[in-house]
Residue frames as a rotation matrix with the C-alpha (Angstrom) as fourth column:
UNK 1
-0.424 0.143 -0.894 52.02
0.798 -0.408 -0.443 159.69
-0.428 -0.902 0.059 118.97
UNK 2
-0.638 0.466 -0.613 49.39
-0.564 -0.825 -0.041 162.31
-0.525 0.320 0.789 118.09
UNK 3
-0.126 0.776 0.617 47.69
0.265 0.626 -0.733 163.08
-0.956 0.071 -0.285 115.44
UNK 4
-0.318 -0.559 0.766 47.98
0.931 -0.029 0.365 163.48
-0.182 0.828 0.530 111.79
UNK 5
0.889 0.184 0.419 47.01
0.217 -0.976 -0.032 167.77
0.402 0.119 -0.908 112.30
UNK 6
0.769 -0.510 -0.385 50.10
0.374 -0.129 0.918 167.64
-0.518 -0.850 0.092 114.33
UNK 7
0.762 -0.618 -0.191 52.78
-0.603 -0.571 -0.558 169.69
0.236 0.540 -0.808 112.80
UNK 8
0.816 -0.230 -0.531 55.74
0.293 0.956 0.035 167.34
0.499 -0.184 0.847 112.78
UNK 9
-0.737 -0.670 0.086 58.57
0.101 -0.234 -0.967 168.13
0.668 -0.704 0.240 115.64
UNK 10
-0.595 0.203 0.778 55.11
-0.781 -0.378 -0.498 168.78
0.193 -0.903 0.383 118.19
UNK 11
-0.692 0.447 -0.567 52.96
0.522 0.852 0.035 166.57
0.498 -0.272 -0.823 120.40
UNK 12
0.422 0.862 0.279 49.53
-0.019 -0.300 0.954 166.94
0.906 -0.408 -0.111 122.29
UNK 13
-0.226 -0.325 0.918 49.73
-0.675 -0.628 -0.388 167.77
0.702 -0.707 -0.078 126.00
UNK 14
0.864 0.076 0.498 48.52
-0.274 0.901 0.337 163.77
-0.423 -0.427 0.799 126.67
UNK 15
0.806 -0.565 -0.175 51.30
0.004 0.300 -0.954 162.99
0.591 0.769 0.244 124.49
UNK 16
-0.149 -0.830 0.538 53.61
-0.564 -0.376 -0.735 165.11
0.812 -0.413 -0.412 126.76
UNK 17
0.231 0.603 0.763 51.95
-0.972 0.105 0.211 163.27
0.047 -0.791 0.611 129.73
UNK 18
0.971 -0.228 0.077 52.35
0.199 0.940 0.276 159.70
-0.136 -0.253 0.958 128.90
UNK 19
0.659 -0.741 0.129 55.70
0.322 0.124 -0.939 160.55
0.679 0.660 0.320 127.67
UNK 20
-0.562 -0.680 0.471 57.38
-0.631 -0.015 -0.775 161.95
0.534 -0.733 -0.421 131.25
UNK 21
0.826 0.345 0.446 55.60
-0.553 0.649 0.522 159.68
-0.109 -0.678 0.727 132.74
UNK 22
0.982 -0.188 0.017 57.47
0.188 0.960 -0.207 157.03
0.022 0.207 0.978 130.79
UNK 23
0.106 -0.975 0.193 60.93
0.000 -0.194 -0.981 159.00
0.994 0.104 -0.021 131.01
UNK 24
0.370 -0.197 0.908 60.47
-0.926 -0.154 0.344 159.28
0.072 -0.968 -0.240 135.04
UNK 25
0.813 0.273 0.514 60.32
-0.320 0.947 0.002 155.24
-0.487 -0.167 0.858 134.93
UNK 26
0.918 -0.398 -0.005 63.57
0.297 0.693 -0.657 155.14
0.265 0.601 0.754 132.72
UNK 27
0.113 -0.809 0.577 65.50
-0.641 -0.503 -0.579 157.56
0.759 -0.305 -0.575 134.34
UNK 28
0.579 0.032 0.814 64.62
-0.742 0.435 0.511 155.81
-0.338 -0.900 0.275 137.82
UNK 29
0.707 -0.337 0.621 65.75
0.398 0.916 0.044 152.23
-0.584 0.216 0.782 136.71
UNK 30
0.581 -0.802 -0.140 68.75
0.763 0.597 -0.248 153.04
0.282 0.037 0.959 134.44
UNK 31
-0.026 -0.428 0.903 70.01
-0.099 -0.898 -0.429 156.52
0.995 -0.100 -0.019 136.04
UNK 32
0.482 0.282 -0.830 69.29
0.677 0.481 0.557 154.94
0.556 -0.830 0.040 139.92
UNK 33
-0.129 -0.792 -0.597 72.37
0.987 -0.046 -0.153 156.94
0.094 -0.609 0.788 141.46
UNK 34
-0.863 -0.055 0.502 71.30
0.024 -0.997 -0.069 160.37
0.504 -0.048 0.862 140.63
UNK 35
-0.587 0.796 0.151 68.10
-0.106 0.109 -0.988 162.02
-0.803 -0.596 0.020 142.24
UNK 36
-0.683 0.525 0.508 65.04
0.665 0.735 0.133 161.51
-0.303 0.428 -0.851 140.61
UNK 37
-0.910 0.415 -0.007 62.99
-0.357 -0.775 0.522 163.55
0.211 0.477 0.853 138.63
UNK 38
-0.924 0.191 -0.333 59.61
0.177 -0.558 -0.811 164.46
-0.340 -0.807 0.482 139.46
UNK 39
-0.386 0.853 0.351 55.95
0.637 -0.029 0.771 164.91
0.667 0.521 -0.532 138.49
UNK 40
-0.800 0.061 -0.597 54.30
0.476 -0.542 -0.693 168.13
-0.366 -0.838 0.404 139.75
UNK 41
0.022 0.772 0.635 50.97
0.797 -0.397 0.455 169.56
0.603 0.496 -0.625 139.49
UNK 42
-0.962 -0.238 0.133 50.69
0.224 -0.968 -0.110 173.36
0.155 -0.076 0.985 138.60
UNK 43
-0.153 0.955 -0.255 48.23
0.748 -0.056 -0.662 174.95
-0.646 -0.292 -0.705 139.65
UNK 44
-0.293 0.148 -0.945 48.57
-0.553 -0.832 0.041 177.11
-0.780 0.534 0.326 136.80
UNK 45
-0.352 0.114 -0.929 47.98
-0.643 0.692 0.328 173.75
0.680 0.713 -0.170 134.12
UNK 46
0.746 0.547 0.380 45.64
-0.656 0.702 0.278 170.76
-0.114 -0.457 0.882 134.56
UNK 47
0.767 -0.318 -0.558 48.73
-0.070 0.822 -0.565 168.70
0.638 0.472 0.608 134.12
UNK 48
0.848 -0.427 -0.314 51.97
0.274 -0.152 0.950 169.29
-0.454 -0.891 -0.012 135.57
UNK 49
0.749 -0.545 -0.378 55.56
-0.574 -0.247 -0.781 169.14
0.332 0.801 -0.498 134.85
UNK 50
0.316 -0.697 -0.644 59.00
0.723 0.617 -0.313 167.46
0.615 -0.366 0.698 135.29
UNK 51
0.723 -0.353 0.593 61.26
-0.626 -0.698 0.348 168.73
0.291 -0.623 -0.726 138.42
UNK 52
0.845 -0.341 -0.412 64.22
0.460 0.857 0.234 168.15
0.274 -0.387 0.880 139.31
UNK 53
0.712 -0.331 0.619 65.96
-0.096 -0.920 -0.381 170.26
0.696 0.212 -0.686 141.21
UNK 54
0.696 -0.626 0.352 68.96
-0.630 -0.297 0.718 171.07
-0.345 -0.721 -0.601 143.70
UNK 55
0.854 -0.497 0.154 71.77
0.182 0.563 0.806 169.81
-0.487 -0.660 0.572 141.66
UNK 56
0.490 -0.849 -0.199 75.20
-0.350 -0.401 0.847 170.44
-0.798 -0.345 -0.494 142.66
UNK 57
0.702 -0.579 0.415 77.83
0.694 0.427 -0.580 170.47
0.158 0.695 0.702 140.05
UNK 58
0.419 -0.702 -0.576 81.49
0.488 -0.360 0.795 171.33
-0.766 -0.614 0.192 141.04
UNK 59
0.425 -0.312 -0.850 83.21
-0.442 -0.891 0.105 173.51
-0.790 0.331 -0.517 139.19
UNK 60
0.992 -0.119 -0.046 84.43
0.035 0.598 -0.801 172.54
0.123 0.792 0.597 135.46
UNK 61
0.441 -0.888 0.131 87.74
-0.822 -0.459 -0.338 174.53
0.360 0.041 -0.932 136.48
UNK 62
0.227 -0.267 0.937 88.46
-0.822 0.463 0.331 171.53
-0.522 -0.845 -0.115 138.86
UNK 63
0.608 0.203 0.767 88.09
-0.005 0.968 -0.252 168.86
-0.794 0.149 0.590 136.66
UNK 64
0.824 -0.567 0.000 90.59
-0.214 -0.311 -0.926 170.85
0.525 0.762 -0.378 134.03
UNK 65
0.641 0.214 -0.737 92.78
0.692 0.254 0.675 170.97
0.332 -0.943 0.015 137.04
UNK 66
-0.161 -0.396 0.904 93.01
0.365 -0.875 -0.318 174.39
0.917 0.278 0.285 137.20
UNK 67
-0.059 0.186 0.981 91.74
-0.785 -0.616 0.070 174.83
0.617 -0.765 0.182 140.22
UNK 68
-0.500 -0.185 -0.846 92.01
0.338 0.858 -0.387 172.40
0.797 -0.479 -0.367 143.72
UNK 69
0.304 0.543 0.783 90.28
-0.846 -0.225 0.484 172.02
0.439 -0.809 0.391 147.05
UNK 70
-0.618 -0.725 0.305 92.33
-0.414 -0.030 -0.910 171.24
0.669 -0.688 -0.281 149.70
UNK 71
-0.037 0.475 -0.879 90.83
0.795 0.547 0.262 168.79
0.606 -0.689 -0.397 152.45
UNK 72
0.862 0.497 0.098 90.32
0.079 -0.324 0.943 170.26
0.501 -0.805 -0.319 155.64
UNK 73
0.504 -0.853 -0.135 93.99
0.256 -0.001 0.967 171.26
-0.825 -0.522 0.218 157.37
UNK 74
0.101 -0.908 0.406 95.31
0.653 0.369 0.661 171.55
-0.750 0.198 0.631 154.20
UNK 75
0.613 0.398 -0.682 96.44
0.291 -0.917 -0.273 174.52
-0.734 -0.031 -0.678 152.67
UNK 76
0.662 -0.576 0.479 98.08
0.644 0.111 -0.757 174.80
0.383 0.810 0.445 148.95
UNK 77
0.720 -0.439 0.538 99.99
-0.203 -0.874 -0.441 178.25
0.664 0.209 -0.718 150.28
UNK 78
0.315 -0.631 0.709 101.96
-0.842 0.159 0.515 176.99
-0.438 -0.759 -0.481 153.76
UNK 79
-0.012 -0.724 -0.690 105.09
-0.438 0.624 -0.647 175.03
0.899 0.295 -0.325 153.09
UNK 80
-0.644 -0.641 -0.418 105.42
0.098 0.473 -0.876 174.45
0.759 -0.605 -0.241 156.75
UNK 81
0.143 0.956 -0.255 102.28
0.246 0.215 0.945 172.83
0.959 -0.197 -0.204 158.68
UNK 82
-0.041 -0.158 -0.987 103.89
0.997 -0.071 -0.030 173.84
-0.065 -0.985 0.161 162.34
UNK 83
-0.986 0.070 0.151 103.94
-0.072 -0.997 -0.009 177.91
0.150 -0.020 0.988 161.53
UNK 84
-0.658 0.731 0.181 99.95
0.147 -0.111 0.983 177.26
0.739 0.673 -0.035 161.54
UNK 85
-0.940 0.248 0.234 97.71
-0.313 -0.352 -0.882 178.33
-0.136 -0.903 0.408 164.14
UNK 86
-0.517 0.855 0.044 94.36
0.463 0.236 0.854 176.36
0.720 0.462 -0.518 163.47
UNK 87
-0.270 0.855 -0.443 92.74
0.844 -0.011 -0.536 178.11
-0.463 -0.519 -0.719 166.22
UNK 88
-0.169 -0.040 -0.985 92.85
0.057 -0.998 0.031 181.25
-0.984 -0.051 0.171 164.01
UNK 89
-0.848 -0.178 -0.499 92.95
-0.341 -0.537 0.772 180.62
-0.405 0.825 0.395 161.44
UNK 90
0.055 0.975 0.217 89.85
-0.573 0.209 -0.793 180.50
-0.818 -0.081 0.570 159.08
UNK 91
-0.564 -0.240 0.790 89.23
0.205 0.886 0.415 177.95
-0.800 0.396 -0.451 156.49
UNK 92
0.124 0.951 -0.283 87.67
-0.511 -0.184 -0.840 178.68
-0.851 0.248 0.463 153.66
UNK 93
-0.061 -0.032 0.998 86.54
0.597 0.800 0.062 176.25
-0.800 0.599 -0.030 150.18
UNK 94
-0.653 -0.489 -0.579 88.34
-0.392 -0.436 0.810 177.60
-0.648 0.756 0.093 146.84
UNK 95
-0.815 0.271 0.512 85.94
0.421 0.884 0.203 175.14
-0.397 0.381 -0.835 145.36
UNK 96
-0.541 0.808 -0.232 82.76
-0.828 -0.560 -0.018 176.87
-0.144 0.182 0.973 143.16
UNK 97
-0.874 0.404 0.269 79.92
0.263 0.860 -0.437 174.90
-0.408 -0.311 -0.859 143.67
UNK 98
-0.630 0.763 -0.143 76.79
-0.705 -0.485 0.517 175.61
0.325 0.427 0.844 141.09
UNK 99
-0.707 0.602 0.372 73.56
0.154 0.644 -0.749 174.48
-0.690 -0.472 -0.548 141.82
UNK 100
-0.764 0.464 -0.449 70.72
-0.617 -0.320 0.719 174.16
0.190 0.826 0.530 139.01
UNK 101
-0.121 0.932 0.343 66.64
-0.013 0.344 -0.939 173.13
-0.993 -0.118 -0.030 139.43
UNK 102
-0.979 0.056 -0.198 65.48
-0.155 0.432 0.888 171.74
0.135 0.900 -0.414 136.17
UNK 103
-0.226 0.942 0.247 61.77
0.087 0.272 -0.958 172.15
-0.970 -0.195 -0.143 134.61
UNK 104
-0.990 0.005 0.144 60.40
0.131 0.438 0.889 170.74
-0.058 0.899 -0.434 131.85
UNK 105
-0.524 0.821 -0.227 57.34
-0.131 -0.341 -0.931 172.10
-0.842 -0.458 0.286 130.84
UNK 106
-0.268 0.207 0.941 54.71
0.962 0.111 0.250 171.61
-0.053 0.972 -0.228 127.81
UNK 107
-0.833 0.065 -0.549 54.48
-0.151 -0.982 0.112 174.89
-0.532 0.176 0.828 125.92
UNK 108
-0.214 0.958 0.190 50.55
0.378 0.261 -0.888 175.20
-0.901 -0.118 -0.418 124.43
UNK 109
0.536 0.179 -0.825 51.35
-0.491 -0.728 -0.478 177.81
-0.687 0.661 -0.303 122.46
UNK 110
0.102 -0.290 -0.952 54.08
-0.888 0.404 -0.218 175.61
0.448 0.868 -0.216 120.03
UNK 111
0.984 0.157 0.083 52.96
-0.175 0.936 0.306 171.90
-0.030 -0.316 0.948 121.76
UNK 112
0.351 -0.873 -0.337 56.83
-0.094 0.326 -0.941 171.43
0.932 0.362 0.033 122.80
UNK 113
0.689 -0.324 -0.648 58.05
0.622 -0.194 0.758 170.68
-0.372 -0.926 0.068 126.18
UNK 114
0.164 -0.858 0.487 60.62
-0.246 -0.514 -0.822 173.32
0.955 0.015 -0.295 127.08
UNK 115
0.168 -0.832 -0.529 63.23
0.850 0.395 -0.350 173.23
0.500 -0.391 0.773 129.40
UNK 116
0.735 -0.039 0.677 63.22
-0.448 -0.778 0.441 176.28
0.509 -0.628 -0.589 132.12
UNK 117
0.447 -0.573 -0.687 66.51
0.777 0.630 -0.020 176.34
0.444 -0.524 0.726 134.54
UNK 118
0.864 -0.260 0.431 67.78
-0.428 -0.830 0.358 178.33
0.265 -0.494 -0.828 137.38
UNK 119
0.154 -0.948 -0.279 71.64
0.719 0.301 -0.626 178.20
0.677 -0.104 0.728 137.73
UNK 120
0.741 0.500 0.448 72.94
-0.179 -0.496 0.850 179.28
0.647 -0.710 -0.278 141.07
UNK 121
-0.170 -0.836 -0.522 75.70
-0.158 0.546 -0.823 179.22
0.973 -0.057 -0.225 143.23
UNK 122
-0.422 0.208 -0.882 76.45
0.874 0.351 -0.335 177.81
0.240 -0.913 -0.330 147.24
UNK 123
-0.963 -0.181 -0.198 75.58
0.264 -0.773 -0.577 181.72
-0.049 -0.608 0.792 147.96
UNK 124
0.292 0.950 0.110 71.97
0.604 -0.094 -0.792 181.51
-0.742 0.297 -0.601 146.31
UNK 125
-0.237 -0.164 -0.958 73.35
-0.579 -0.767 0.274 184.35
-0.780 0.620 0.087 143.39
UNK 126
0.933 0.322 0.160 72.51
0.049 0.327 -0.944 183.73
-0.356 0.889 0.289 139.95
UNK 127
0.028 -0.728 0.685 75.11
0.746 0.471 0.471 182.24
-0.666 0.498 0.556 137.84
UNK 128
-0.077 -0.064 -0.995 76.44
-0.370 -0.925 0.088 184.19
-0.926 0.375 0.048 135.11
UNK 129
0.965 0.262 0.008 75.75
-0.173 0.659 -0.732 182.90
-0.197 0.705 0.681 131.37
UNK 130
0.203 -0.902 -0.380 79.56
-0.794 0.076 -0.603 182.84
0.573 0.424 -0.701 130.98
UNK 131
-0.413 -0.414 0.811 79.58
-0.878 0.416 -0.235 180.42
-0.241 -0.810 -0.535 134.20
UNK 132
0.527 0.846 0.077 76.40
-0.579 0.424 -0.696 178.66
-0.622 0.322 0.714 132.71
UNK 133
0.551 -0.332 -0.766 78.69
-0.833 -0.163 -0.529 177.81
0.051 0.929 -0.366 129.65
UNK 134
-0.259 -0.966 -0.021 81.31
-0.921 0.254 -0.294 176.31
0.290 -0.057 -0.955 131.08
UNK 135
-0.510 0.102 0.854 79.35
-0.661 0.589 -0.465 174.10
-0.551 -0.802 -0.233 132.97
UNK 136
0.490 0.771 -0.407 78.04
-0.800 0.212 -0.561 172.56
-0.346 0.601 0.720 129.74
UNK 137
0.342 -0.456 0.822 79.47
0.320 0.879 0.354 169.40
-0.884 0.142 0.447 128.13
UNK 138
-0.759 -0.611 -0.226 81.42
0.015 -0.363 0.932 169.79
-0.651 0.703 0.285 124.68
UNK 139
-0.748 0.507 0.429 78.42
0.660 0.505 0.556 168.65
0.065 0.699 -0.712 122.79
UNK 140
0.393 0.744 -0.540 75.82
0.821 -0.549 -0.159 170.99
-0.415 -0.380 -0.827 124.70
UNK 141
-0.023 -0.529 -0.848 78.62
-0.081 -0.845 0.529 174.19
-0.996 0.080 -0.023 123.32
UNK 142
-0.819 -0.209 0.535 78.25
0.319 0.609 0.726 172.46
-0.477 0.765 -0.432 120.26
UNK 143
-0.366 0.837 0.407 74.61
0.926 0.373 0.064 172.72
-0.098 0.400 -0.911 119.81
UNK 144
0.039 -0.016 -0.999 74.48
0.532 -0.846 0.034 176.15
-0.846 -0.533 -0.024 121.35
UNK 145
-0.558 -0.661 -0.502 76.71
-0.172 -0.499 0.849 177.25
-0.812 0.560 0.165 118.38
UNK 146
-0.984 -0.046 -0.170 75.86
-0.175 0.155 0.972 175.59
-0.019 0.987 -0.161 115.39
UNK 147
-0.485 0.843 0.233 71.69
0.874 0.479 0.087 175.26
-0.038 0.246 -0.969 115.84
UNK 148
-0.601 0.576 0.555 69.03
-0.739 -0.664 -0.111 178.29
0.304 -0.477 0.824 115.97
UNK 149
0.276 0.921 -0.276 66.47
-0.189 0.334 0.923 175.94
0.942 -0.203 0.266 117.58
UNK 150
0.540 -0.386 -0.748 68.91
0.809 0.482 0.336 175.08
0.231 -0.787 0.572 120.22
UNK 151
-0.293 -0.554 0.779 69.56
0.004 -0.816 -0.579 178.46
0.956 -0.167 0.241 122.60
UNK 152
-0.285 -0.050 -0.957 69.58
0.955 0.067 -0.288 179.91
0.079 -0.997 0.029 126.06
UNK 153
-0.131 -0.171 0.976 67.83
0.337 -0.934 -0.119 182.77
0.932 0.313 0.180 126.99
UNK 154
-0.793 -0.087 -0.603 67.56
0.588 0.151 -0.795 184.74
0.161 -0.985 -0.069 130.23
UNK 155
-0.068 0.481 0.874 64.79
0.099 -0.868 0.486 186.06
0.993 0.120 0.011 131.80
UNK 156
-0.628 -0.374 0.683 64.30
-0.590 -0.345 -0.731 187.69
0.508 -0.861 -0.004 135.36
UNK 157
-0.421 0.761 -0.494 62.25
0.863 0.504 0.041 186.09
0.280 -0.409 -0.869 138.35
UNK 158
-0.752 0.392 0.530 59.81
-0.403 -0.910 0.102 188.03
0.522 -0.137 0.842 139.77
C-alpha cells in the first residue's frame, strides 16, 4: 500500500479510501449485531470519512456491580412493596448511560487516519475524561499509559 516516498507508519488518502471501504465490509459480515459503520462525504474533503455514531454504553460501575438498576416497580430502598404508592411516586433510572459518535478521519497533514469522538451522556452533557476512562477496556488504559503515540485530547465544539 503506497508508495516507496511514504514515510513508514503513513498511507495516501486512496490508500485510506480503499482501506475503510474494505473495513466497512468486514465489520458488516463478522461484527453483524452491532450498528454499522458508515461512509460519509465531507464537504470539507473530496473523500469522506468513517461514522458511526449513537452508541450507548452502560455504565462500567454496573458491570463491577457497584451499581444496579432496578426494573420498573422495583426499588433497592423499600423493604415492604405495600407501604408504596405508585401513583406518586416517581421512578427514576440509577443507571448512567454514555453515548459516543465515532469518526475516523484521514489527517493530510501526517497521512494517518485519526479517530475524533464525542462522549456524552442520556442528558446530551459532555462526559468527563475521568468518565471517558472508565469506560475504556483494560488494554485501551494500558495504551493510554504506557505509549506517547497513543493519547486523548480534548478540544471544544464550536
Amino acid at each position: 500500500m503506497g508508495t516507496k516516498e511514504e514515510a513508514q507508519g503513513t498511507l495516501s488518502s486512496t490508500d485510506f479510501g480503499v482501506s475503510a471501504s474494505a473495513f466497512i465490509l468486514n465489520w458488516n459480515t463478522v461484527c453483524s449485531s452491532f450498528p454499522p459503520w458508515t461512509w460519509v462525504l465531507s464537504h470539507h474533503q473530496v473523500e469522506g470519512y468513517l461514522s458511526l455514531e449513537n452508541i450507548l454504553l452502560s455504565s462500567t460501575q454496573e458491570e463491577h456491580g457497584e451499581l444496579s438498576c432496578p426494573g420498573p416497580g422495583k426499588h433497592s430502598h423499600q423493604e415492604d412493596p405495600i407501604d408504596v404508592d405508585d401513583a406518586t411516586l416517581v421512578h427514576t433510572n440509577p443507571c448512567k448511560v454514555h453515548y459516543y459518535d465515532l469518526h475516523i478521519i484521514y489527517c493530510n497533514s501526517y497521512r494517518v487516519p485519526v479517530l475524533y469522538f464525542r462522549a456524552y451522556d442520556s442528558d446530551g452533557e459532555p462526559l468527563e475524561f475521568d468518565e471517558i476512562e472508565n469506560d475504556l477496556p483494560a488494554y485501551s488504559k494500558k495504551a493510554l499509559s504506557d505509549s506517547k503515540w497513543t493519547f486523548i485530547t480534548q478540544e471544544s465544539g464550536g
